[in-house]
C-alpha positions as CSV (number, residue, x, y, z in Angstrom):
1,X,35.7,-52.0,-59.0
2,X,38.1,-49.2,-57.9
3,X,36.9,-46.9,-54.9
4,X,37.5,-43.8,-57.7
5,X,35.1,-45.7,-59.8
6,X,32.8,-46.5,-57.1
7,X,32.8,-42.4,-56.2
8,X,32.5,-41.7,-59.8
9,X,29.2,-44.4,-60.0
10,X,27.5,-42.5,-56.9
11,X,28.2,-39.0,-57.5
12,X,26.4,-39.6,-61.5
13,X,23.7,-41.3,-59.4
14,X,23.4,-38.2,-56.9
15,X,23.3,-36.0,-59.9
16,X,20.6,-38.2,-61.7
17,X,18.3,-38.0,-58.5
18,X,18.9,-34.2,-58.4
19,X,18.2,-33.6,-62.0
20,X,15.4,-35.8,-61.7
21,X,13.9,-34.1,-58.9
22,X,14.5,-30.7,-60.6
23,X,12.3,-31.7,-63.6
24,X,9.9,-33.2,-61.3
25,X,9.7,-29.4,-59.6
26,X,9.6,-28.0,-63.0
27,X,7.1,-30.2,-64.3
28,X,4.9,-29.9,-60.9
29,X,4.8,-25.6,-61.2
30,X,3.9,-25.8,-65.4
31,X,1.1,-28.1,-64.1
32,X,-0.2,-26.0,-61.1
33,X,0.3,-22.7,-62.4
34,X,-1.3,-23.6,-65.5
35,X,-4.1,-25.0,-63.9
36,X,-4.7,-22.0,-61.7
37,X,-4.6,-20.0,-65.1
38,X,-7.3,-22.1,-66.6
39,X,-9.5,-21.2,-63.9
40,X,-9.2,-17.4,-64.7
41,X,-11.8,-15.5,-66.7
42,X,-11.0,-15.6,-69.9
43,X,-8.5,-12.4,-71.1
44,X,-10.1,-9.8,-72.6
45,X,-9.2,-6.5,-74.9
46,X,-8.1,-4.5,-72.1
47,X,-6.0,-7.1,-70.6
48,X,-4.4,-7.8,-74.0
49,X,-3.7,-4.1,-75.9
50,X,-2.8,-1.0,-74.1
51,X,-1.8,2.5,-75.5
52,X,1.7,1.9,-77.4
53,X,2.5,5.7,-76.3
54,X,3.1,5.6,-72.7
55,X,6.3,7.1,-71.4
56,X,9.1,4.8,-70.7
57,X,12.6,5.1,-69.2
58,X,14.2,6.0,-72.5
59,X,11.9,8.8,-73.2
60,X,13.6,10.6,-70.4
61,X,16.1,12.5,-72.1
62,X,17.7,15.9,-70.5
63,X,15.9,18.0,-72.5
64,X,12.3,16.1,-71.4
65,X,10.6,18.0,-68.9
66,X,7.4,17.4,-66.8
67,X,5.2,19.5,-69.6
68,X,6.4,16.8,-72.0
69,X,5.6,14.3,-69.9
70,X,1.8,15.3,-69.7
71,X,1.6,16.2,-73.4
72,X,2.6,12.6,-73.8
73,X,-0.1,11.3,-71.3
74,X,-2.6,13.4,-73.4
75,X,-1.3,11.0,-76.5
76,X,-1.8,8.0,-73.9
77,X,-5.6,8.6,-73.1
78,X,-6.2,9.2,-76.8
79,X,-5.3,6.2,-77.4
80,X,-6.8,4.6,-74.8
81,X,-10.5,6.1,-76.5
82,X,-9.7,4.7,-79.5
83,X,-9.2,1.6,-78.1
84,X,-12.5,1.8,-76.0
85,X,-14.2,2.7,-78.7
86,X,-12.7,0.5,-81.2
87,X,-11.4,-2.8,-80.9
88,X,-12.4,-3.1,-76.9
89,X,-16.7,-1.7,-78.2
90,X,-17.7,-5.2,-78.3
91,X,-16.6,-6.7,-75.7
92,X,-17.8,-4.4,-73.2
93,X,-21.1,-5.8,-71.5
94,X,-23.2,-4.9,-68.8
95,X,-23.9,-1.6,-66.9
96,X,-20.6,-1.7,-64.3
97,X,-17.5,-1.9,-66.8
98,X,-15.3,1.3,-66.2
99,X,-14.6,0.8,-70.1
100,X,-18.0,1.4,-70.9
101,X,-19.2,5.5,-71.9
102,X,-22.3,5.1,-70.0
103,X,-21.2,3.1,-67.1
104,X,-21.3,4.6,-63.4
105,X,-17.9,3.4,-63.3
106,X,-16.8,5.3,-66.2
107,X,-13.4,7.6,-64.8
108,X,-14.2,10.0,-67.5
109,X,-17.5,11.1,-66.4
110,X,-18.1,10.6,-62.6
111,X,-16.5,13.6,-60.7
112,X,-15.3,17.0,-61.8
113,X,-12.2,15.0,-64.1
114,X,-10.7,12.2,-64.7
115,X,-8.6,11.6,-62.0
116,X,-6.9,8.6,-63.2
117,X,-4.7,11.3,-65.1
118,X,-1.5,13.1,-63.7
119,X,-3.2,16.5,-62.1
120,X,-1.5,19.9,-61.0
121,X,-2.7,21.9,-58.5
122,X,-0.9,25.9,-58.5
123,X,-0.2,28.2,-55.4
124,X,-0.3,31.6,-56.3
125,X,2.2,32.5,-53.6
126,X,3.4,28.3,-52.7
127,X,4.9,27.7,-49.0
128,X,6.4,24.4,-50.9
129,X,6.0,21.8,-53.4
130,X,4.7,18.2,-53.2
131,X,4.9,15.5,-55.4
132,X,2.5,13.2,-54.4
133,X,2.9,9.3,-56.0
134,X,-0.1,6.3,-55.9
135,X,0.4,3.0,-55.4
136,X,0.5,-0.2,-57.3
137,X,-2.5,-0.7,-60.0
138,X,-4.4,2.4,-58.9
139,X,-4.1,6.3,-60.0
140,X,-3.4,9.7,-58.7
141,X,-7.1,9.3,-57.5
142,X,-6.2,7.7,-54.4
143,X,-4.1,11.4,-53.4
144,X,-6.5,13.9,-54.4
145,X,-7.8,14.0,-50.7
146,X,-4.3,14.7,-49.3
147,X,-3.4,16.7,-52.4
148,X,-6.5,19.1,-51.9
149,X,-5.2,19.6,-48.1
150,X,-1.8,20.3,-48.6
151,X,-2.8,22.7,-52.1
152,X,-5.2,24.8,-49.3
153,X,-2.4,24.6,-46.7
154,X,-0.3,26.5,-49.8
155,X,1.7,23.7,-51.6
156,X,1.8,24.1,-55.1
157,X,1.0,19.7,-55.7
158,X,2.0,17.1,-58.5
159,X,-0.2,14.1,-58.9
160,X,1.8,12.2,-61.0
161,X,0.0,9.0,-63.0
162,X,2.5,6.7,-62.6
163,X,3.8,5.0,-65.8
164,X,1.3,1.6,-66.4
165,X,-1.8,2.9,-64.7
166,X,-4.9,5.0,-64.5
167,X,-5.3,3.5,-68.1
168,X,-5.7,-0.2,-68.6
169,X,-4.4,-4.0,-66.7
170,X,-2.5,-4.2,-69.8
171,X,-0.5,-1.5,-69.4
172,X,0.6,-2.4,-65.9
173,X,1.8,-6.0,-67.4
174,X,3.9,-4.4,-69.4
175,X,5.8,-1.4,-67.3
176,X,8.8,-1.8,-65.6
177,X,9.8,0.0,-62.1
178,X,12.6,1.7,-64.0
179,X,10.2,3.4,-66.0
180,X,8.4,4.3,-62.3
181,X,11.4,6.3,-61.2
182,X,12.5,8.1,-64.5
183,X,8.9,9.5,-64.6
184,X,9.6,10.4,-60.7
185,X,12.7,12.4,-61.8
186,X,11.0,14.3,-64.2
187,X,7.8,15.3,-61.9
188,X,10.4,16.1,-58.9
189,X,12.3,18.6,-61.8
190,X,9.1,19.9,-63.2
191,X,8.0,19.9,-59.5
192,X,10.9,22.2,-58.7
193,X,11.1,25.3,-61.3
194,X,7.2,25.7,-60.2
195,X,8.1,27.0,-56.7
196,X,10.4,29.8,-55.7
197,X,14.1,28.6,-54.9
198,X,15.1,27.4,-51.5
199,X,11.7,27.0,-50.7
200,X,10.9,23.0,-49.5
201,X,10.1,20.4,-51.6
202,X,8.4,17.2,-50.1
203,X,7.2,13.5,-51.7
204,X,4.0,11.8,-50.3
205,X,4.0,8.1,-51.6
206,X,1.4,5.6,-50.8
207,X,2.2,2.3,-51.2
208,X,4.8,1.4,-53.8
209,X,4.6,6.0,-54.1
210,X,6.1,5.2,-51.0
211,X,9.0,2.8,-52.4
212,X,9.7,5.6,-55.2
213,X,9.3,8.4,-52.8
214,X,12.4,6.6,-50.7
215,X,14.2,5.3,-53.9
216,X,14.5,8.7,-55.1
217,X,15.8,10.2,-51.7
218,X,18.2,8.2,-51.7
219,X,19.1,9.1,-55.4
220,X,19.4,12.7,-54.8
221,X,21.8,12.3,-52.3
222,X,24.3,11.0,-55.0
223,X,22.7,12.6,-57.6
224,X,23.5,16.7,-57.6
225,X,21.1,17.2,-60.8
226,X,18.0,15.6,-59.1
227,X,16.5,18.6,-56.5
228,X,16.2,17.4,-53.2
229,X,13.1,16.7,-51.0
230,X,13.1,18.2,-47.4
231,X,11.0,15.7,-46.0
232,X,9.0,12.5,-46.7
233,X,5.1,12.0,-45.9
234,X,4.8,8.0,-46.9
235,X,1.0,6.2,-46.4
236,X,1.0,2.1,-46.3
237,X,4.6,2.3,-48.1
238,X,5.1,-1.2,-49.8
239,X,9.1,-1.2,-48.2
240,X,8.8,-4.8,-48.0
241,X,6.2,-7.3,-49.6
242,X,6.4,-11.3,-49.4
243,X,9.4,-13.0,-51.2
244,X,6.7,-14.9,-52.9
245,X,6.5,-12.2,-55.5
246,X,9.9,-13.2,-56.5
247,X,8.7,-16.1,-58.2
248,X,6.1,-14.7,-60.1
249,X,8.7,-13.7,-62.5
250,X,8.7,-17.1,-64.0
251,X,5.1,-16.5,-65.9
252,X,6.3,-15.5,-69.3
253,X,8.1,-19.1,-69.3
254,X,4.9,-21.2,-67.7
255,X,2.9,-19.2,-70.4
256,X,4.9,-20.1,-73.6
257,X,5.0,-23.7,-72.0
258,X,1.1,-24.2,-71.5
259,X,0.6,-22.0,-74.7
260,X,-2.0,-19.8,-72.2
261,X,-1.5,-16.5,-71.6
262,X,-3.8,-16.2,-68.8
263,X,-0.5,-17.8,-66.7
264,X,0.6,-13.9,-67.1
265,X,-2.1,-13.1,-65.0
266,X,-2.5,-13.8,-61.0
267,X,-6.0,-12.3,-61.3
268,X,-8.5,-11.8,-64.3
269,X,-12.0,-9.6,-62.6
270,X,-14.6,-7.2,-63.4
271,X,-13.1,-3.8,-64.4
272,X,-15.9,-1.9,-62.0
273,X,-13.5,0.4,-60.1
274,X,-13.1,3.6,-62.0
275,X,-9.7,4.5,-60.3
276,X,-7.9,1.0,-59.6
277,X,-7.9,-2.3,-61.7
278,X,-9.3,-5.1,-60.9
279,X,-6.7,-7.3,-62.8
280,X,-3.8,-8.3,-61.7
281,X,-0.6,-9.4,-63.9
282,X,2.4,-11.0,-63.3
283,X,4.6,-8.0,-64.1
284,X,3.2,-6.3,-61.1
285,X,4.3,-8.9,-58.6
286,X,7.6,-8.8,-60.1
287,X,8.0,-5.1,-60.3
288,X,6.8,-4.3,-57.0
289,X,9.7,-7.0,-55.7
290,X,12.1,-5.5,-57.6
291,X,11.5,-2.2,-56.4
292,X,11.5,-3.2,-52.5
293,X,15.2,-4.8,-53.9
294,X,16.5,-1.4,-54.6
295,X,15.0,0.5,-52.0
296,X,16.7,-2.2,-49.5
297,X,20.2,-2.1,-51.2
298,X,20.0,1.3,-51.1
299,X,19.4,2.3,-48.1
300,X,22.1,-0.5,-46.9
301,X,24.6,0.9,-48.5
302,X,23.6,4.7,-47.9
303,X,24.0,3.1,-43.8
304,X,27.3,1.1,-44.1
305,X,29.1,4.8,-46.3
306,X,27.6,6.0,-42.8
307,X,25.5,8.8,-44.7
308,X,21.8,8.1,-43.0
309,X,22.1,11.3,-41.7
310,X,21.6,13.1,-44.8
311,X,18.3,11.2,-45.4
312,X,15.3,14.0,-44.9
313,X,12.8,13.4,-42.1
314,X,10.7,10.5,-42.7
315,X,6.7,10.6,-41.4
316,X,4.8,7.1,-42.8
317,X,1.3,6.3,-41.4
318,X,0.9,2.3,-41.7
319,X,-1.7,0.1,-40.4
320,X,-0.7,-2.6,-38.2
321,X,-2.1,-5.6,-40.1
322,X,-2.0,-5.0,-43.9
323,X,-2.0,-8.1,-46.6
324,X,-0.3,-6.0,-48.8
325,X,3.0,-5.5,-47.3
326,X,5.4,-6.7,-44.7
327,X,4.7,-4.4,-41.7
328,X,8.2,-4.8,-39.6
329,X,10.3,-4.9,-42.8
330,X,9.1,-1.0,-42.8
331,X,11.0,-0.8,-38.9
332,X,13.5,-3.1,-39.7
333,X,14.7,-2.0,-43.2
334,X,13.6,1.8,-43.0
335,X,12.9,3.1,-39.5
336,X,15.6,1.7,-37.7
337,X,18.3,2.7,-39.6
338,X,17.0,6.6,-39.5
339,X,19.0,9.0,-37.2
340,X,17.1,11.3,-35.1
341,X,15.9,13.9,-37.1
342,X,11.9,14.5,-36.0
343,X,11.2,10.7,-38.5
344,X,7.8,9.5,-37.2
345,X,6.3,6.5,-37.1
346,X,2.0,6.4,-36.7
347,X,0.8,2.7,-36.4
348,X,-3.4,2.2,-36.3
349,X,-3.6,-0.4,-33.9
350,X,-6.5,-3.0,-34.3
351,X,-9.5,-2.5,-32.7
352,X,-9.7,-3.7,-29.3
353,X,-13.3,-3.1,-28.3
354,X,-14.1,-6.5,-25.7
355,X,-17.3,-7.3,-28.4
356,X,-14.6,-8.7,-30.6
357,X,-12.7,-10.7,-27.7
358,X,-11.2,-13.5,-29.5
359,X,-12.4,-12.6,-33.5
360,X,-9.1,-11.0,-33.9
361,X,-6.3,-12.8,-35.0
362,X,-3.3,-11.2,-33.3
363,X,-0.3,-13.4,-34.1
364,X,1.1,-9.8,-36.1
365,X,1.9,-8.8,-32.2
366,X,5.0,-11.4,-32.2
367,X,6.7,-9.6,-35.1
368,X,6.1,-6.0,-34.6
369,X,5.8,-5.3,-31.0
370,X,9.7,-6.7,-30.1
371,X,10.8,-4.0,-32.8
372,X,9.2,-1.1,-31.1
373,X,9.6,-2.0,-27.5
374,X,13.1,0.1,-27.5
375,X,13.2,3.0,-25.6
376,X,15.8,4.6,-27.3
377,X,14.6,4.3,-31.1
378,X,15.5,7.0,-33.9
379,X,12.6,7.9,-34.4
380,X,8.6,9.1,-32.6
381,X,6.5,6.3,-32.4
382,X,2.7,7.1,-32.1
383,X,0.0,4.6,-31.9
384,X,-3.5,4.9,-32.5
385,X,-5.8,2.4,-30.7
386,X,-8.7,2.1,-28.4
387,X,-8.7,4.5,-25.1
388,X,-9.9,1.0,-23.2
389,X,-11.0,-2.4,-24.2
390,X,-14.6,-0.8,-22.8
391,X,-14.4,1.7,-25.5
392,X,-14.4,2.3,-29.4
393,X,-12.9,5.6,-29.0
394,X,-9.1,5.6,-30.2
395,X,-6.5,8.2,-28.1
396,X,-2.5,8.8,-30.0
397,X,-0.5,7.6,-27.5
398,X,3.0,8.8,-28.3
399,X,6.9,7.8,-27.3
400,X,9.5,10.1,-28.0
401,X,13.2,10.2,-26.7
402,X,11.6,7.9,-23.7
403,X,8.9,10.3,-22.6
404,X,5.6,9.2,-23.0
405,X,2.2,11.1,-23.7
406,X,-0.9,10.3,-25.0
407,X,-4.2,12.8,-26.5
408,X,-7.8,11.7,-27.3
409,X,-8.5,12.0,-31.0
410,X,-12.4,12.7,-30.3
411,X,-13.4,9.7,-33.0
412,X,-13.7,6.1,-32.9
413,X,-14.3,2.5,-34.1
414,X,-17.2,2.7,-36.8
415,X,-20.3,-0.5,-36.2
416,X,-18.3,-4.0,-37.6
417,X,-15.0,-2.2,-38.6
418,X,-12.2,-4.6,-37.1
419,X,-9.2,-2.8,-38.0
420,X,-7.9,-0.7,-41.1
421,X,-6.5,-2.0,-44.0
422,X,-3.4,-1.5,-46.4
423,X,-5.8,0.5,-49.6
424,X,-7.9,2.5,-46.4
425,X,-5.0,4.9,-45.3
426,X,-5.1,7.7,-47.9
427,X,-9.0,8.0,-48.2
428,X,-11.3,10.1,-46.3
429,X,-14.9,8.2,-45.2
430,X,-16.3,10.9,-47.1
431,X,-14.4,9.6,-50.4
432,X,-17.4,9.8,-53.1
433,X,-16.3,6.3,-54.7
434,X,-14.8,4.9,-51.3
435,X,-16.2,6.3,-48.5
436,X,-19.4,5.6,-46.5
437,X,-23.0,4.7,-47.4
438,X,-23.9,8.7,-47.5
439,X,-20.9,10.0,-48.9
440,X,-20.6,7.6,-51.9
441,X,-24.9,8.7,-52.9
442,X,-23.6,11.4,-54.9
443,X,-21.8,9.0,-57.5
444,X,-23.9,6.1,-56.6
445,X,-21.0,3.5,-57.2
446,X,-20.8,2.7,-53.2
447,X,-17.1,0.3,-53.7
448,X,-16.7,2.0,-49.8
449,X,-20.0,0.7,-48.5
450,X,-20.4,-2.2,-50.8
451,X,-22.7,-5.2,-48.8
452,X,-24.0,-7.6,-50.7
453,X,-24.3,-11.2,-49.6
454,X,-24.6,-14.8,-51.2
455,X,-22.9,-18.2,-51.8
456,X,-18.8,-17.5,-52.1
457,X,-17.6,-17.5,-55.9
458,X,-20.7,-16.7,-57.4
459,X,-20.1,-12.6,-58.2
460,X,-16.8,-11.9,-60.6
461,X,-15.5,-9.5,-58.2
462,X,-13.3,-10.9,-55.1
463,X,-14.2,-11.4,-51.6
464,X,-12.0,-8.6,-50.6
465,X,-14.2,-6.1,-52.2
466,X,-16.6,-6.6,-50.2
467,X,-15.0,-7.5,-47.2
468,X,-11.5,-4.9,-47.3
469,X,-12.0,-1.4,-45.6
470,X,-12.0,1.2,-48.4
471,X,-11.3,4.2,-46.1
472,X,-9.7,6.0,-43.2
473,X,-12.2,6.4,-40.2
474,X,-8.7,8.6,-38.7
475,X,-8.2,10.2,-42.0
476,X,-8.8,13.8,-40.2
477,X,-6.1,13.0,-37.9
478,X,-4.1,11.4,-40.7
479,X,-4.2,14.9,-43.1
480,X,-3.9,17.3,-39.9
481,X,-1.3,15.5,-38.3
482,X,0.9,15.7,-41.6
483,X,0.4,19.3,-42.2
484,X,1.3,19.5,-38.5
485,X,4.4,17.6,-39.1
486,X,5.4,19.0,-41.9
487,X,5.4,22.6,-40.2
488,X,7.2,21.7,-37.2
489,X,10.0,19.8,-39.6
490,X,10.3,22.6,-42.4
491,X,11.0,25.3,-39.5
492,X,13.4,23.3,-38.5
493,X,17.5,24.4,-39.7
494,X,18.4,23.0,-43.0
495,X,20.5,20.2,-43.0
């Protein structure tokens, strides 16, 4: 046998093995991901229909404005009722179901509105305008707190309802993140002819609001039709999430293969909260990665053209351990690349208090602290944590250009709170569906104060309802320091 056909002979044998262990891969995911699906609750009407009118990229035409865009929502929650009240009336069951008309949990009847719906709050005489943008699988609930503040502080504010949510799960496994930011576009325009000219506009985005709120910065700049924001306010901003994510954009495939379409689904729970789903799809995972991909190509490219300069001043409160997002890609992709411009940086430390000692798993220090040690960083770095390991009472200590300064906050550590959490940022303890024991009486749907205790698996809502902060113990300093912020940056010269 020739040595060509000897070569030939192993190279078909090193493609066999490869091929081989490709199917093998294959073969292993269909198998585990469809027997994680078959351990989800079966799918039910509102993870299967959703309201066929919701706003999509397309609908965005020039003449569309933000009017048209809340007229269109108005079609969306019609729907919506028909469907509650229609195909969905019989499988509804039990007294928590925010689906049900009767229900505690029901959105429609448990404060002064519905909040899962886009809301505008008018200044007679506006300093400003704010667009404000929720995060991932929740509503414009989770801003009304800052809203409120920066509509008595004199900002005339849009809560948009992001495309996908405030309605149904199925809605948010069908959305894509391009619909996200031609909704964005619109609110920013409708945003605009609502306040006089030249006065400042600003986004506040929490979570993946925070992703959209930096996405469209960076589109105005290259952009002359889209007004641009003076500064950005961003909560927990999802500006990168785990890689992981990536491959969730193989369930469409895994669920024509197994022939289940719970393999769409990474989560299938009790619908009890009013103002975020309990359901997770897919689509969400993927979206959401997608997003961070843009935001991070763009702000790459906005830094090699040599043009971060003409980003506005950036101010993003962020927890220091968060299961949501990847807290150093915020420095690292965002932060660092800034130029100094007043950008600031608030981090909630974890709580240090000696009764916790060793409890606290602190391995997030070896990826964030290196990235913050500089002395000469872009941007004001402020950290909220304990005054002493003797004490729960937290003090803002502050770097900026080098000098160092720190100020008691007059507030600390509440009984068993460890640290914050990635969905505790934007809400107040006195949140009536979030907050504390006292506050949430009022609705008497306590998912803030929830304690309940038993064998693990038994309830069909997660562990991390019960055991995830729900709100801000620091959200007074949170709000104030913002409005601060934001009055010290606005007086500043225009860029």
């Amino acid at each position: 046998m020739s040595n060509r056909s000897r070569l030939l002979k192993f190279v078909l044998r090193i493609g066999l093995v490869l091929l081989l262990m490709v199917a093998l891969g294959l073969a292993g995911l269909v198998y585990g991901w469809t027997k994680f699906s078959r351990s989800l609750s079966s799918l039910r009407g509102w993870q299967l229909q959703r309201p066929s009118s919701e706003f999509v990229a397309k609908n965005a035409g020039t003449a569309y404005t933000l009017d048209d865009y809340l007229k269109q929502e108005d079609r969306v929650f019609q729907e919506l009722e028909r469907l509650v009240s229609g195909p969905w009336a019989q499988e509804i069951e039990g007294r928590y179901c925010r689906f049900s008309s009767d229900s505690v949990c029901n959105p429609a009847r448990l404060l002064d509105r519905n909040w899962n719906r886009s809301f505008v709050l008018e200044s007679p005489n506006p300093v400003g305008g704010a667009l404000l943008l929720h995060g991932l699988s929740d509503s414009p609930y989770s801003m009304r707190a800052l809203g409120k503040k920066l509509h008595a502080a004199g900002y005339t504010v849009v809560g948009l309802r992001v495309p996908g949510h405030g309605t149904c799960p199925a809605a948010l496994a069908e959305t894509s993140y391009r619909d996200w930011t031609a909704a964005v576009r619109v609110a920013a325009a409708g945003l605009r002819t609502r306040i006089p000219q030249g006065s400042p506009l600003i986004l506040v985005g929490y979570s993946n609001g925070g992703a959209l709120s930096v996405n469209y910065a960076v589109d105005s700049l290259n952009d002359p039709a889209l007004p641009r924001p003076n500064a950005l306010v961003l909560l927990s901003p999802m500006i990168g999430i785990s890689p992981l994510a990536e491959f969730s954009r193989f369930h469409r495939f895994i669920a024509w293969a197994s022939g289940d379409r719970r393999a769409n689904w990474s989560a299938v729970d009790a619908e009890i909260d009013p103002y975020k789903y309990g359901s997770w799809p897919m689509n969400a995972s993927v979206q959401a990665w997608d997003m961070t991909q843009q935001v991070e190509g763009k702000l790459a490219a906005l830094q090699q053209a040599g043009r971060m300069a003409e980003l506005p001043p950036v101010l993003a409160f962020q927890s220091a351990i968060d299961s949501t997002v990847v807290v150093p890609r915020l420095v690292t992709v965002l932060f660092d690349r800034l130029t100094p411009n007043g950008s600031e940086l608030v981090l909630y430390d974890v709580n240090r208090a000696g009764w916790l000692e060793n409890l606290v798993k602190l391995g997030f220090e070896q990826k964030i602290v290196p990235l913050l040690q500089g002395t000469n960083s872009p941007f004001v770095l402020t950290v909220v944590a304990n005054e002493s390991v003797e004490s729960t009472k937290v003090v803002a200590r502050t770097r900026k250009e080098g000098a160092r300064s720190e100020r008691p906050l007059n507030v600390g550590w509440p009984t068993g709170v460890f640290s914050l959490s990635h969905v505790a940022v934007p809400f107040p303890p006195d949140d009536p569906v979030y907050g504390t024991e006292e506050a949430t009486r009022v609705t008497g749907l306590p998912l803030g104060s929830l304690r309940v205790q038993g064998e693990m698996g038994v309830l069909r809502i997660t562990d991390s309802q019960v055991l995830r902060l729900r709100h801000n113990p620091f959200f007074r300093f949170t709000e104030e320091h913002a409005i601060d912020w934001l009055e010290r940056i606005l007086k500043q010269p225009s860029r």
